[in-house]
C-alpha positions in Angstrom: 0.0 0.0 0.0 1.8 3.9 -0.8 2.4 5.8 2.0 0.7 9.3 2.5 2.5 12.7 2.6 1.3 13.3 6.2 2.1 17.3 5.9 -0.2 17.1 2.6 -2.9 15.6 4.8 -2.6 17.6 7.5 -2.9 21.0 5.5 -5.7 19.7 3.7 -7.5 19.4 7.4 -6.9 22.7 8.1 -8.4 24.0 5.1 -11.4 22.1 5.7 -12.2 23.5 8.6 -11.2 26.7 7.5 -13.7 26.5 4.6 -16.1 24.8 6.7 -15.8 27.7 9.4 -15.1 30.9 8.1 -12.0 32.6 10.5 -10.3 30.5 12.6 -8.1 31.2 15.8 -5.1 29.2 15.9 -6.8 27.5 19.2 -9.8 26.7 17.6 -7.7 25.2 14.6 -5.9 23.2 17.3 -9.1 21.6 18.1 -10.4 20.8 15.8 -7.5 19.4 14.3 -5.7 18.2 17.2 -2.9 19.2 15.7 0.2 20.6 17.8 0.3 24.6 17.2 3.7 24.7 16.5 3.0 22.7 13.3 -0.3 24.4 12.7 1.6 28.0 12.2 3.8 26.3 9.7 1.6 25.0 7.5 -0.6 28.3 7.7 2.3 30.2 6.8 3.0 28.6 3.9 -0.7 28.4 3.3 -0.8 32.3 3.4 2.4 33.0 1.5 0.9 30.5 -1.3 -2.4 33.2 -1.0 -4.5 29.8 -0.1 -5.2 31.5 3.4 -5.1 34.8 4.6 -4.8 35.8 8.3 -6.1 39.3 10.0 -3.2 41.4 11.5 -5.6 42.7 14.2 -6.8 39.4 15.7 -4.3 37.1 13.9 -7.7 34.8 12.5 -7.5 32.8 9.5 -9.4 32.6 6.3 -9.9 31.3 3.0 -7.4 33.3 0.6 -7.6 34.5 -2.9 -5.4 31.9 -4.1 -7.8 28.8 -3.2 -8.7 27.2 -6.4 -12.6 27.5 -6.5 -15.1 26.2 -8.5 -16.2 29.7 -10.0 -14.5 31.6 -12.3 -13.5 34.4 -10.5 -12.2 34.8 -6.8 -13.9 36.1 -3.9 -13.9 39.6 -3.8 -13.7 40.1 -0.3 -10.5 38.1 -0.3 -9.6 39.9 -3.7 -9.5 43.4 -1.9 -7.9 42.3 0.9 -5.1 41.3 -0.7 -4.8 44.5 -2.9 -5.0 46.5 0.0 -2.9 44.7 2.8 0.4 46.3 2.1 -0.8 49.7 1.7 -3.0 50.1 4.5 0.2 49.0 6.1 1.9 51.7 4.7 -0.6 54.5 5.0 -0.8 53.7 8.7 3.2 54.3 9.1 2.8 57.3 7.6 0.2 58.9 9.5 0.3 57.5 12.6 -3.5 56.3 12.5 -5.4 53.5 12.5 -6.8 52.3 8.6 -9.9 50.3 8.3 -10.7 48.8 4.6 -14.2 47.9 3.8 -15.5 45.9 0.7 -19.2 46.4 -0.8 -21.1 43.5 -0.1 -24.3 44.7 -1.8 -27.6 46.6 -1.0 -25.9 49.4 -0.1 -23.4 48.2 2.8 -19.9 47.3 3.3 -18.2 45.2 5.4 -14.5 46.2 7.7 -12.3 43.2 6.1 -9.1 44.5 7.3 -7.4 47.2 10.0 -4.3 48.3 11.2 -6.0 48.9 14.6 -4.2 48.7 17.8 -4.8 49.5 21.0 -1.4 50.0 22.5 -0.7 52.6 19.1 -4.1 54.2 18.7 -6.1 53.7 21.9 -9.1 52.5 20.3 -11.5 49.1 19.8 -9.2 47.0 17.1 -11.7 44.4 16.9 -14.0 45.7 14.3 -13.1 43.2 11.0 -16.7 41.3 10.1 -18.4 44.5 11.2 -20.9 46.4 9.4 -20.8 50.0 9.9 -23.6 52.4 9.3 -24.2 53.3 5.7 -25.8 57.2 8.0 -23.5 57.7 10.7 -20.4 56.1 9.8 -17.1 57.0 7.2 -17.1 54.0 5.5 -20.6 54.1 5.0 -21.1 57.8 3.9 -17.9 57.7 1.6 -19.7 54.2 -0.5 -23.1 55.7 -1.0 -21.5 59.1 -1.9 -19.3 57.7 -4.6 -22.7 55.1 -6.2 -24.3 57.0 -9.1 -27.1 58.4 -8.4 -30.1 55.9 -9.6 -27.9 53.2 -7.7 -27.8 55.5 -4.4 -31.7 56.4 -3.9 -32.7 52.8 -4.5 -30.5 51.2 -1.3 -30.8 54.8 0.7 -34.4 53.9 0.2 -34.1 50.2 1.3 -31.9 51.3 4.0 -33.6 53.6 5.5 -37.0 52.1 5.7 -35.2 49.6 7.8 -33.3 52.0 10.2 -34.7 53.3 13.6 -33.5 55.4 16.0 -30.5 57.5 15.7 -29.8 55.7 12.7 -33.0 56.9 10.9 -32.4 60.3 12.0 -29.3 60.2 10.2 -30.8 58.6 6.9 -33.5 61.6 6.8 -30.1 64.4 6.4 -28.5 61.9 4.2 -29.5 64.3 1.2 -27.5 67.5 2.9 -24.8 64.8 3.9 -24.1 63.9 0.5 -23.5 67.3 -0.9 -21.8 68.0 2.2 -19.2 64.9 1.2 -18.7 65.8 -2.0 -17.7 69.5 -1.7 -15.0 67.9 1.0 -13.8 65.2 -0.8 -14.7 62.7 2.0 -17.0 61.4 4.8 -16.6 61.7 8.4 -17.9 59.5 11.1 -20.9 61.2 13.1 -19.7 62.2 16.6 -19.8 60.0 18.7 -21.3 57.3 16.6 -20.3 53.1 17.7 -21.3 53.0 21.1 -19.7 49.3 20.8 -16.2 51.5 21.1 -16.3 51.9 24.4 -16.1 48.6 25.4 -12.2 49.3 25.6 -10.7 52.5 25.0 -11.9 55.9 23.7 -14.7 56.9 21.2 -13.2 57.3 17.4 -13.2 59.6 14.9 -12.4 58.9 11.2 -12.9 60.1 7.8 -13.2 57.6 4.5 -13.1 57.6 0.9 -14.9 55.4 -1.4 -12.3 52.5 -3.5 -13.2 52.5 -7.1 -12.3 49.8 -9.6 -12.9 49.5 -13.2 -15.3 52.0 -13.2 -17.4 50.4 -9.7 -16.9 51.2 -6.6 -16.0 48.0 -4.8 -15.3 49.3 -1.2 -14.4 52.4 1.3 -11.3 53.1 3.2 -10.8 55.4 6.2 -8.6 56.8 8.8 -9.7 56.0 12.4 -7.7 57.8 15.6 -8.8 58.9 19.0 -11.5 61.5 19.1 -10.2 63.4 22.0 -6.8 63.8 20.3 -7.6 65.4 16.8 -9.9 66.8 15.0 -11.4 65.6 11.7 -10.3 69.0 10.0 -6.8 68.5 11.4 -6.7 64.8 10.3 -8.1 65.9 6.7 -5.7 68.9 6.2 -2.8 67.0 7.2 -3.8 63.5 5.6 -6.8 63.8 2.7 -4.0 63.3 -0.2 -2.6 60.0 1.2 -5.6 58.5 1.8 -7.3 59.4 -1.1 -3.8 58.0 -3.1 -4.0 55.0 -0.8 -8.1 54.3 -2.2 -6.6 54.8 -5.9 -3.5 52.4 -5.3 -5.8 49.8 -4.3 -8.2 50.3 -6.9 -5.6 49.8 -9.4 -4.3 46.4 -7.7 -8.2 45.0 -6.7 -8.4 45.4 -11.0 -5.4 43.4 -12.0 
């Protein structure tokens, strides 16, 4: 009988229950496995520098890459947009000093935080925020997406979304008119004060301000700059910072399309 290739095997389990799972936490990999972690974080490293998994710098999670042979034609475009933008989200954080948070369209309207530079220690704010699905009112992310949509495109998920909103978050979706104009003459959104209560969980309320990702003539996501609200303001953080991170959204525009 021929031998297996027991590293073959075991890379093929941990792919499965990656798949099967979502994002996994090297512990949960462990057990499900019950494989040692030492050999777990060498076979996901070679599993991530092959693009077959990707893992989160915030929370260290893994998930299925852009590289993972699928049955459709093209790749996931979550995945897809991750990897155009992980090195320069990277880089636009050194440069500033500020948290980034990259968000990918996922239809009707919303996007999706798929990747961060958030962390605490740096930037005194909640890192945990990939898989979250900010506002498309009161957030950055949000404003800068429907902002960018044409215009047919725009009314028909602000309607959707706002017949579905309550609260402060309908409030906001009845100015959404004067906060569109108001994006456009700036050149970017800004997150309402105060908005996410879920930030104060650990560390201070954020601000940010975002710009919409275009790509091919779409617009496939939003990016932003998140810091401490109590530190700077949003005109200080635009003045200073507008031009990268609008060159940052371009840059990864131009990478999500090859």
């Amino acid at each position: 009988m021929m031998k297996t290739n027991r590293s073959v095997e075991r890379s093929m389990k941990i792919l499965e229950v990656v798949s099967d799972s979502g994002v996994c936490s090297l512990a949960f990999l462990a057990s499900q496995t019950g494989l040692p972690k030492p050999t777990i974080l060498r076979i996901c490293a070679t599993l991530v520098g092959q693009r077959w998994l990707t893992q989160s710098r915030s929370d260290s999670r893994y998930r299925i890459g852009s590289g993972f042979p699928r049955l459709e034609s093209a790749s996931n475009s979550i995945d897809a947009l991750v990897e155009a933008g992980t090195a320069q989200i990277m880089e636009l954080s050194q440069e500033t000093g500020l948290g980034v948070d990259l968000a990918a369209a996922i239809g009707n309207g919303r996007v999706e935080i798929v990747d961060t530079t958030r962390q605490y220690s740096r930037h005194g704010i909640f890192p945990d925020c990939i898989g979250y699905r900010p506002s498309p009112f009161r957030s950055a992310l949000g404003g800068a997406f429907l902002a960018a949509l044409e215009p047919k495109e725009r009314m028909e998920y602000s309607d959707t979304l706002s017949a579905n909103t309550t609260g402060k978050d309908r409030a906001a979706a009845l100015q959404l008119p004067s906060k569109l104009r108001e994006i456009r003459t700036r050149g970017f959104a800004s997150r309402e004060p105060g908005y996410w209560g879920r930030a104060v969980d650990y560390g201070g309320i954020p601000s940010a301000i975002g710009v919409a990702v275009r790509s091919g003539g779409q617009v496939v996501g939003a990016l932003s700059l998140v810091w401490l609200a109590e530190r700077r303001s949003v005109d200080d953080v635009a003045q200073a910072h507008l031009g990268r991170l609008t060159a940052t959204a371009q840059a990864i525009g131009k990478h999500f399309a090859s």
